[in-house]
N, C-alpha and C positions, 0 to 999 in steps of 0.2 A: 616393184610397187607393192607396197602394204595394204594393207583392207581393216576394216570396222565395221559396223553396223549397228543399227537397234532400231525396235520396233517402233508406232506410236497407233494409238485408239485412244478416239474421244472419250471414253469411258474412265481413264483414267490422266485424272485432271492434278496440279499440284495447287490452284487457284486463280482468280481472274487477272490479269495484268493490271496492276495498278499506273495510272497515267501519270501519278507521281512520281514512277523510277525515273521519270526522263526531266530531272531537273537541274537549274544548274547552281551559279554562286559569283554573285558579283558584292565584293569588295573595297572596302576603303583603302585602297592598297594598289601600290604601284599605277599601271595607268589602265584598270580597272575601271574606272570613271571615268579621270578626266583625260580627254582624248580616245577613250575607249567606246564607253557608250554618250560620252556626252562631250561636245565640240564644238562650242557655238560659231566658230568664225568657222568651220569646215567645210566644203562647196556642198556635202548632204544635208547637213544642218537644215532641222525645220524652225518654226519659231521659237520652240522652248530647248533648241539647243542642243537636241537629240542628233547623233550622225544615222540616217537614215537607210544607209547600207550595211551600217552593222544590226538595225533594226531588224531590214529583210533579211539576214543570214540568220538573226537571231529565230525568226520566225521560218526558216526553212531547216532549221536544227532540229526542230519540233519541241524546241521546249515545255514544260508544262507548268512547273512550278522553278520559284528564284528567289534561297537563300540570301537577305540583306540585312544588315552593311558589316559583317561578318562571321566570324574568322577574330582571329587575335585581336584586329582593330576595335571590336565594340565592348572591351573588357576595360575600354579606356574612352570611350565616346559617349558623351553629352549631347541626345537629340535636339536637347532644346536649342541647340548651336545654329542646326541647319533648316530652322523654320523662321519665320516673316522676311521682311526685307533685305536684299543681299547684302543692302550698305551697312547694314548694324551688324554682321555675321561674324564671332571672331575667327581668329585664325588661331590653330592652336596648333602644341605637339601631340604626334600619333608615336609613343611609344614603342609600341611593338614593331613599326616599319621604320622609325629612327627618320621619320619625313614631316613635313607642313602641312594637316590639313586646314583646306581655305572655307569649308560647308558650304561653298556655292552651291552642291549637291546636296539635300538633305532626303526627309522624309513626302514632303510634297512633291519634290520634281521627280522622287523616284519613284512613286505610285505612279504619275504620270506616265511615268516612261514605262513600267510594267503593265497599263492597260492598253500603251500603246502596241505592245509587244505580244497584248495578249495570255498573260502570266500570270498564276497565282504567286503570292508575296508570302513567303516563310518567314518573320521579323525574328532577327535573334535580339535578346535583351541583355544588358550591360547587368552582370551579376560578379563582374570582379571587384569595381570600385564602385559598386551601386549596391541598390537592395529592392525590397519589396514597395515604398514611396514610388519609388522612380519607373518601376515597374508598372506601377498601375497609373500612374500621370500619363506616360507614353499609350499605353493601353487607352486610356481615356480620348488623349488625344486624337490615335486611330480610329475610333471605333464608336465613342459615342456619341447620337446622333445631334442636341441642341442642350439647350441652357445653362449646362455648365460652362465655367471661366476655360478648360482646355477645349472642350466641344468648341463653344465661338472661338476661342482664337483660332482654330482649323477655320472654320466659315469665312472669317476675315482674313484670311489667308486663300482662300479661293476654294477650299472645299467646305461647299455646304453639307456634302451629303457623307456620312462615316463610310470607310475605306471596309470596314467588315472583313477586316483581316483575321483568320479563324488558326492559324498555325503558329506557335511562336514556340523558339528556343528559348530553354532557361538558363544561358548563357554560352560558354563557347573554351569548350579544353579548360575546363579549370583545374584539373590531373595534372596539367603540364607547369612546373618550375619555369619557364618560358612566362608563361601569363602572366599576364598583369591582375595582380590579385589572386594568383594562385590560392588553393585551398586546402584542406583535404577531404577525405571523402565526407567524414561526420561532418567538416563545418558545411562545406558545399551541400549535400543531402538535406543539411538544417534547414538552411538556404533557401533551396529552389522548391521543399515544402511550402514554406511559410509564402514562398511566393506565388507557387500553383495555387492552394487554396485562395490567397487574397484574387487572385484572378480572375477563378471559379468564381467567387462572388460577385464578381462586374460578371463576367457572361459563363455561364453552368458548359456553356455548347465548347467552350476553346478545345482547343486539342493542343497540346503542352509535350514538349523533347525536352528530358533529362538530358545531360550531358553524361554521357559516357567515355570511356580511355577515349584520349586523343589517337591511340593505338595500339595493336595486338603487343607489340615489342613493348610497352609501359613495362617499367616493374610492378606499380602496380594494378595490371589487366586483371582481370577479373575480379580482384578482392576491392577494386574502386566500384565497379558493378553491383557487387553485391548487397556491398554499405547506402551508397547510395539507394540505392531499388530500397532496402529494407524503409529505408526513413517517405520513400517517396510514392512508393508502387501505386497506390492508390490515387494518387494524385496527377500523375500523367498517363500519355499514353503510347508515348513513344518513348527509346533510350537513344541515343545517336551511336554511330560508328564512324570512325574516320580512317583511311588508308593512304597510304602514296607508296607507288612500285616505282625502280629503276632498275637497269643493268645495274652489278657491284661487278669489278673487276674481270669484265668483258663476259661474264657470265650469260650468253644468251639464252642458252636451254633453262636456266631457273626462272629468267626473264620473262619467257613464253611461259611458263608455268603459274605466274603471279595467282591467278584464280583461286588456284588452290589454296593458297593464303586466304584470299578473301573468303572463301566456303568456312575456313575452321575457323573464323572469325567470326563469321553471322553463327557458326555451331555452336560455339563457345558461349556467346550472349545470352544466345537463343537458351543455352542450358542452363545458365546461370542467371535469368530472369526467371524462368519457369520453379528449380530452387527458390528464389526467394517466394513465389506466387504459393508452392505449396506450405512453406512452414508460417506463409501467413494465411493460409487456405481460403487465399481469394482464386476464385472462378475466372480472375479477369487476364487476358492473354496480353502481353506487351508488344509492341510491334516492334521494328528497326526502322529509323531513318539515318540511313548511311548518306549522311548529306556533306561528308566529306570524302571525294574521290578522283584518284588518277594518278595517270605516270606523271611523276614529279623528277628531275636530276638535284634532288636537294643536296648530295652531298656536292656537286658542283657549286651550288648557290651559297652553302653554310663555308666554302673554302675561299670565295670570292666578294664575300659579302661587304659592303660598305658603309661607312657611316656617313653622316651629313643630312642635314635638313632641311630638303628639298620638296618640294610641291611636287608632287607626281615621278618618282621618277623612275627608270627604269628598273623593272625588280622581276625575278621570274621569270623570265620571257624566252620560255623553252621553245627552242623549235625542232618538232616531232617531224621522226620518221614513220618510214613503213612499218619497222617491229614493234615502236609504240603503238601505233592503230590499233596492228593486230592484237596486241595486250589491250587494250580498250575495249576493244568488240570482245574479247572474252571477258575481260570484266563483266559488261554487261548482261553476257548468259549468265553469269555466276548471279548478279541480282535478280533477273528474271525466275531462276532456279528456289530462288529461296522465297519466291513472289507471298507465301502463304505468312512469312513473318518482316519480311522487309520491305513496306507499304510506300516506302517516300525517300528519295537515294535523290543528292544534288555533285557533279560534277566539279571538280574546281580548278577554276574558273572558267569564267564567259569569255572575255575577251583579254587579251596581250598576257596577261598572269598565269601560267600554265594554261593555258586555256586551247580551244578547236577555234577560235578569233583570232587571228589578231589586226590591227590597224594601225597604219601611220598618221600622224599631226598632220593634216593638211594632204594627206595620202589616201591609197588605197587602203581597201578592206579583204583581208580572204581566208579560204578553208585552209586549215591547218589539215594533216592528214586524218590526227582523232575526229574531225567533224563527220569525216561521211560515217565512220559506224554507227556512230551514237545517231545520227540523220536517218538513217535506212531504218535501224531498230525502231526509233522512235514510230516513226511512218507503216513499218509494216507487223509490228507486234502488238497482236492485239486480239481480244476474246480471252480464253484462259489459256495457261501455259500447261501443257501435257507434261505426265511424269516417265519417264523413260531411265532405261536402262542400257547404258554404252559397252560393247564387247568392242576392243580394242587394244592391240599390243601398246606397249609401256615403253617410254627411254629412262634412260636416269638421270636426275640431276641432282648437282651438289646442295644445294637447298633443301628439296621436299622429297629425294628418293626417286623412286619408278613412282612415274607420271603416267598415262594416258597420253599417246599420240592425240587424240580427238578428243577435243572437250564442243559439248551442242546443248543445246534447248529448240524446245518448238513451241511456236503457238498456234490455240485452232480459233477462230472465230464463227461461234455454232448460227448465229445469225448469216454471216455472207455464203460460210463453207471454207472459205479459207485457212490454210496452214502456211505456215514458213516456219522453216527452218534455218536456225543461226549455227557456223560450226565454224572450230579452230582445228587447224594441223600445224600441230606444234614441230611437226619435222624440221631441222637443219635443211635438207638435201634430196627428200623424196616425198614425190607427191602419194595422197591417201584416196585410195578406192572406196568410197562410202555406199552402203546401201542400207535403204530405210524401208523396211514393211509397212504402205498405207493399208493394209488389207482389213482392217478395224472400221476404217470408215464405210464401207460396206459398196461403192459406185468407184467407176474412174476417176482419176484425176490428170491434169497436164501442168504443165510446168506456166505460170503466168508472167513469172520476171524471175534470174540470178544472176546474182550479183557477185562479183569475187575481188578482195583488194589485197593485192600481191604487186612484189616487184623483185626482179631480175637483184638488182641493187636497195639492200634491206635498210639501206642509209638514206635511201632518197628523202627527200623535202619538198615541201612546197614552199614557196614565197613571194614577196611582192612582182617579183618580174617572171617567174614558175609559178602561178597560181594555181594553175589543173598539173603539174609534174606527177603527183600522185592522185589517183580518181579510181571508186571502184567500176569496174570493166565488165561488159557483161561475160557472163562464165560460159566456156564452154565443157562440153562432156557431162552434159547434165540433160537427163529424159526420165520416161516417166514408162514402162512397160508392163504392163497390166497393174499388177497393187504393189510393183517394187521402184521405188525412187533411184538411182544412181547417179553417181556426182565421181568426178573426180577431182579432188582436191589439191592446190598446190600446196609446194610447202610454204611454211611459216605464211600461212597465209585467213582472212579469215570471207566467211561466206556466207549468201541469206539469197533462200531462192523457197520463193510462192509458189502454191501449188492452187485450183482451181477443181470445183466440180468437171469436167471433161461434158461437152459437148454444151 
């Protein structure tokens, strides 16, 4: 049995958790929508057509914020498509998914369903085959309150009152040859200036995402950053980051390691925003919204992929094991880690499309294995995330080198008293002996809930007829003995156990 450790005291803090990390991303794409969150003949079905069991899960995820209506799709989508009457609606092609959209679902049914759910609304804006017009008509539409011609058509349309959507993307991957409308960095940068400003002038308060690399692997990563930022710094306030992890060629230990990528990713941004911030010697700090994220099996998808022009149809539709989880739940430490620059992280997808959902036509709904981490974290991280320092033996892997068996984050909430701690052990084969010094907090503490999500069988799944197959389990070998925590942890396994004032 191996061992690790490291300390934690409130006193040193890395920033407060923002309830934006826990967001996710539903899309025009695949069955995303329709069948996904919306199904009107479906036995959950309420009146506007919503399945209401993907509702409650949505709402037991912990969602907070919800990336819409893309992704690749909205570099090619016309709002004005999916608002008044359904019968006047056309039906057009969604280039990027090679499918039929029918705009049954627009901008009205999906506020709806997002206050149903409880969710702040991220709008990404069409900046491939659009511009600064379109920008601000949509904007107008959402958000302002009466006697303009797009304000009433929203009220005639059944919203009298503006949706007060305060988040928007300035469009979506436009780095990538893929897009529709691709650009480059100078034209894009020109771009989403001309159209942060016109924005700014409808409401000073927006809060504005650059687009940044679709991913660290771009050729061109950081030097699309930089161009951009240069033209735009001032004008937004966030950059975006996008990732997807897989096994490549049965390589688990780099698999478990994925994090690590995602740390020199927020590193890399993060330096190269600041670079631009000093030679334009602005004061102002850029944040991240990593509002694209997760295990993806794309190269499965990009070998299998189909064409044809269908309504909805089946696309993505991973189904996660136990080693995805546990690379999700350290995903997650990794955003929580970097909490001081990366404010707003959306998951992708919600439902059936890579996603912690998925649902059947006329079927059931249920947890994919990714749902309980991202479920627990959501639920119990919270207050600010303490900075720590992990001693812990290294494996190697062919990707990123000597690794860290243990990768953690804690958070403390100075209001209740509360801490949890989140950790991975990236072991194959041997479980990890953890011990954590509360001796900082200065009183006892007891253990209040651990949680552990392991399996004998790192391939398990969940599915419509195995819904609970995989579930985290309460942990055992976990106590609390004067101010030293200890846990023992399985392999490739990940973990979140609350700790409590004592007595």
């Amino acid at each position: 049995m191996t061992s690790a450790s490291f300390s934690l005291d409130p006193a040193f803090t890395v920033a407060p958790v923002s309830r934006r990390t826990f967001g996710t991303f539903v899309e025009h794409m695949g069955r995303g929508v329709y069948t996904g969150i919306y199904e009107p003949g479906h036995p959950s079905a309420d009146a506007d057509g919503f399945r209401q069991d993907v509702l409650d899960l949505t709402r037991e995820l912990g969602v907070t914020v919800v990336r819409y209506p893309g992704g690749n799709f909205v570099s090619g989508y016309r709002w004005e498509d999916g608002v008044g009457p359904r019968a006047d609606r056309p039906v057009r092609r969604d280039l990027a998914w090679h499918s039929l959209e029918t705009n049954e679902v627009g901008v009205d049914e999906f506020m709806r369903w997002a206050r149903k759910a409880g969710v702040e609304v991220m709008y990404a804006l069409n900046l491939g085959t659009r511009g600064v017009q379109e920008a601000l008509d949509v904007h107008e539409y959402l958000n302002h309150p009466d006697r303009t011609r797009l304000a009433e058509q929203r009220r005639s349309n059944g919203a009298a009152e503006p949706y007060g959507i305060k988040l928007f993307c300035l469009g979506n991957e436009l780095d990538g040859p893929w897009q529709t409308g691709h650009k480059t960095a100078h034209e894009y940068g020109r771009l989403a200036a001309e159209t942060a400003r016109a924005l700014r002038s409808a409401d000073p308060d927006l809060e504005l995402v650059v687009c940044g690399s679709s991913g660290s692997g771009m050729p061109t990563f950081g030097a699309w950053e930089s161009e951009v930022l240069q033209l735009t710094y001032d004008a937004v306030d966030f950059i975006s980051a996008h990732a997807y992890y897989e096994p490549v060629n049965g390589d688990l230990g780099s698999f478990l390691a994925s994090a690590v990528d995602m740390d020199h990713f927020v590193n890399s941004v993060v330096a190269t925003a600041d670079s631009v911030a000093a030679r334009l010697k602005s004061a102002k700090r850029l944040m991240i919204s990593f509002d694209e994220w997760n295990v993806w099996y794309l190269s499965e998808f990009q070998a299998k992929r189909e064409t044809g022009w269908e309504v909805a149809p089946r696309v993505i539709e991973d189904t996660y094991n136990v080693a995805d989880a546990v690379v999700v739940g350290n995903l997650l430490i990794s955003l929580l880690r970097h909490s001081d620059r990366v404010t707003a992280a959306c998951q992708a997808q919600l439902v059936n499309v890579i996603a912690p959902i998925r649902s059947e036509p006329d079927g059931p709904a249920w947890r994919q294995t990714i749902f309980h981490p991202f479920a627990l974290t959501s639920r119990l991280a919270r207050g600010d995330v303490l900075r720590l320092e992990i001693h812990a033996p290294t494996y190697e892997t062919a990707r990123f080198g000597a690794v860290p068996l243990l990768d953690a984050v804690a958070t403390h909430d100075p209001q209740t008293g509360d801490l949890t701690v989140f950790a991975v052990n990236r072991h194959l084969t041997d479980g990890l002996d953890l011990t954590v010094s509360v001796a900082g907090f200065g009183h006892p503490m007891s253990v209040a809930e651990a949680w552990t999500l392991t399996d004998e069988d790192l391939y398990a799944v969940n599915t419509a007829d195995q819904p609970d197959r995989v579930v985290p389990r309460p942990a055992s070998g976990v106590a609390v003995d004067g101010s030293v925590l200890s846990a023992t942890l399985p392999p490739v396994s990940w973990s979140a156990i609350r700790l409590v004032r004592a007595g």
